[in-house]
N, C-alpha and C positions, 0 to 999 in steps of 0.2 A: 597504380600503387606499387612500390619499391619493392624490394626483396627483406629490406629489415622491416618494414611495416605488414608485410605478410607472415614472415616470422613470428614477430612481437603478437599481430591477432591468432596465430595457430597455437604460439605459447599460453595466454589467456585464455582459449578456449580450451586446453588439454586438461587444465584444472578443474573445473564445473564439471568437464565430461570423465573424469578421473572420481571424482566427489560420487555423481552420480550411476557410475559402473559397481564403486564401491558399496552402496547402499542398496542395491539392486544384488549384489552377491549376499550379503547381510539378510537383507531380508528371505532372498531365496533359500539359503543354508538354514535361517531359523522356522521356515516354513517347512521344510524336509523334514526336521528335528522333531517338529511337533507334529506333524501330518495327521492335523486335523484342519480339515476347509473352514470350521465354522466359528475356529479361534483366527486362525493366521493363513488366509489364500494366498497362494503363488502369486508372483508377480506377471508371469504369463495368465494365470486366470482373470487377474485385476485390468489387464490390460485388452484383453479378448474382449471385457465385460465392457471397458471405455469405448471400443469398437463398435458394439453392437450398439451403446448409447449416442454415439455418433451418426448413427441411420435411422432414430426414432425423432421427429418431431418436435415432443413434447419435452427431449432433451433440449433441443435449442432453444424453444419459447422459456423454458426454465434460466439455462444461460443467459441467453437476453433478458431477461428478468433483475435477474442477478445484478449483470454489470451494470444496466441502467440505474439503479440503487445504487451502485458504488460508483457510479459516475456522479449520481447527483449528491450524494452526500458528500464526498469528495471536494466536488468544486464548490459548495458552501464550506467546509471545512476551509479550503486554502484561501477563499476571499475575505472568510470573517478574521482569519488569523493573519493575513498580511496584515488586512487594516487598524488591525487592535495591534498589532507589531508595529507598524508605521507612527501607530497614532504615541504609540508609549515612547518610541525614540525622540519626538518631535516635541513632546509632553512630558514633564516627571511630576504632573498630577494622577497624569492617567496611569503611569505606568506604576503607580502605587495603590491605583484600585483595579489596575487588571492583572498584575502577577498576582498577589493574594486570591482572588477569583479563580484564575488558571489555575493555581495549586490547590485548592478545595476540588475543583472539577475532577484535576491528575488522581486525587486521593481517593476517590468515589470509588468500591470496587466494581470492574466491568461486569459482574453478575447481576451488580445490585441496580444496574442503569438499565443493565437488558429486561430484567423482570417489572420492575416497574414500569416504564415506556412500555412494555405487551399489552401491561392492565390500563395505559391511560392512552394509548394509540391505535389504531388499526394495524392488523398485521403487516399493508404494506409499508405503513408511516414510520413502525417501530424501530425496523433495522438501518431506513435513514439516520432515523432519530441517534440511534446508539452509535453509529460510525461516528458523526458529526462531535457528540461529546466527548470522545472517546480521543478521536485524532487529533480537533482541533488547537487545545493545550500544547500537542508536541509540537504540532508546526509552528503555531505560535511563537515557543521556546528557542527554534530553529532559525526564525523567520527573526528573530531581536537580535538572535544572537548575531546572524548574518549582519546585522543593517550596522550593527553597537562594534562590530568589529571594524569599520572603516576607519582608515588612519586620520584622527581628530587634526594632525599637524597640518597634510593634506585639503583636510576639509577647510580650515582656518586662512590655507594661504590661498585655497579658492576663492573665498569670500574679501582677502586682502585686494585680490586680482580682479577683483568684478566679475566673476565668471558665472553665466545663469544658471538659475535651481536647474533648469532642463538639462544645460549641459552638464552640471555637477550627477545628475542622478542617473544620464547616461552614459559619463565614462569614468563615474568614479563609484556610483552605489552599484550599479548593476552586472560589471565585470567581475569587483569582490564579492557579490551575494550570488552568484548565477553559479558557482560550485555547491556549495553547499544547499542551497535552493533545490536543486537538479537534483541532488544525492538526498533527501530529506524528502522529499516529494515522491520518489521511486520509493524508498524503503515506506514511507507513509501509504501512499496507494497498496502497494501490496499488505496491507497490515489493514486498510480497509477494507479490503475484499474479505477477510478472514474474518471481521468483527459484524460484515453484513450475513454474511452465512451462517455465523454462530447464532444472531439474532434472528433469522429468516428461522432457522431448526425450531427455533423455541418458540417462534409466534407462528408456527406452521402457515406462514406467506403464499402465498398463492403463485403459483410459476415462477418458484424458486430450487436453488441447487439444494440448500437449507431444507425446505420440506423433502425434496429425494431424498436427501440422507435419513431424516427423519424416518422414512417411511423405511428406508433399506435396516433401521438400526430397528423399526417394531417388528418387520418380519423377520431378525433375525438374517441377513444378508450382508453379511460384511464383503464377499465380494462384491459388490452394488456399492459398497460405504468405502472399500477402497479406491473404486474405479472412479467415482464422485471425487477425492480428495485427489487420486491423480489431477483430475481433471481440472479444481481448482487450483494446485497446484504451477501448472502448467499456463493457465491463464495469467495467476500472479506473479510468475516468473517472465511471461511474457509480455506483461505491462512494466514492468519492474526495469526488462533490460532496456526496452525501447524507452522509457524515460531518460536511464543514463547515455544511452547512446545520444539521443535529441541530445543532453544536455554539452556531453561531447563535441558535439560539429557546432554548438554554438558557443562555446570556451572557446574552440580553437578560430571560429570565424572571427573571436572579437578581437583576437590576440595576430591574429593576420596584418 
């Protein structure tokens, strides 16, 4: 690695670490102000408290809990939305009964999907359930948009040229959709982690981050409800970057 390209990632990373010293002083100063633990805990307390939850067991079986929900709803989310994207591109039958569909779904409020799915799902089903409705619309949206953006002239002279679908959809759809793809998919994964925990709280899920919270906000335990939302936090921020990074070495592999 170069000297500008070490630069350029110390610069990118001073921002986030900039962002997040900023919010850590914020929150410290408005903890001192109110000095009371049982509104507003230190961020030293909050994070002693992630410490200790990181040597308990049933912290990680809960974690794993978690993710594994937000893995599986996820990858049904991005499969059903590519294909309902693909299928509306190729189709302007379909894509006239699936954007109207999609916008009914987007319009649903996320409360009203969460409480219903608890009363007609099992608590572990429910918080699948609600990611998968919830996301799949935006990717969907993401995912037309991406494919509807290929330059049509492009695609025409491909097809003048005899050039096969395989190679048209390897060097023409998936160099222009693998940006946006990349970036829509990180900000979507981290946005499902958040919609399976809000659901997991409410269906008190069994070996979930969601029921901890749950239990830390009945006793009264906000330090415990901070150290959980760190924690969440930190996972979805840590899915989030490693998506854009993947998504990174392979823009710049195809551009090689």
């Amino acid at each position: 690695m170069d000297n500008k390209r070490i630069k350029k990632l110390l610069i990118d990373l001073s921002y986030p670490l900039f962002v997040t010293l900023l919010v850590l002083v914020i929150w410290q100063i408005a903890s001192l102000l109110l000095n009371v633990d049982l509104i507003l805990p230190s961020p030293l307390d909050a994070f002693k408290q992630l410490l200790d939850y990181l040597g308990e067991k049933d912290f990680w079986i809960s974690l794993g809990g978690t993710l594994l929900r937000s893995l599986i709803s996820f990858a049904f989310s991005f499969i059903i939305a590519l294909l309902f994207a693909v299928l509306s591109a190729v189709n302007t039958r379909a894509k006239k009964l699936i954007s109207p569909f999609t916008a009914i779904i987007r319009s649903i409020p996320t409360m009203s999907v969460i409480l219903l799915l608890i009363i007609w799902l099992s608590p572990s089903a429910a918080p699948i359930a609600v990611a998968i409705i919830v996301i799949f619309p935006t990717l969907y949206s993401a995912f037309y948009g991406a494919i509807d953006s290929v330059d049509k002239n492009l695609l025409m002279m491909s097809k003048v040229y005899g050039v096969s679908n395989k190679d048209i959809i390897k060097k023409l759809y998936l160099p222009n959709m693998a940006k946006s793809m990349f970036e829509n998919t990180a900000s979507g994964f981290s946005l499902n982690i958040k919609l399976v925990i809000a659901a997991e709280a409410l269906a008190q899920t069994m070996h979930s981050i969601g029921k901890l919270m749950q239990f830390a906000k009945i006793n009264i335990e906000p330090t415990k409800l901070f150290a959980l939302t760190l924690a969440a936090i930190i996972v979805g921020v840590f899915f989030e970057s490693t998506i854009r990074y993947i998504g990174k070495i392979s823009i710049r592999w195809q551009n090689d």
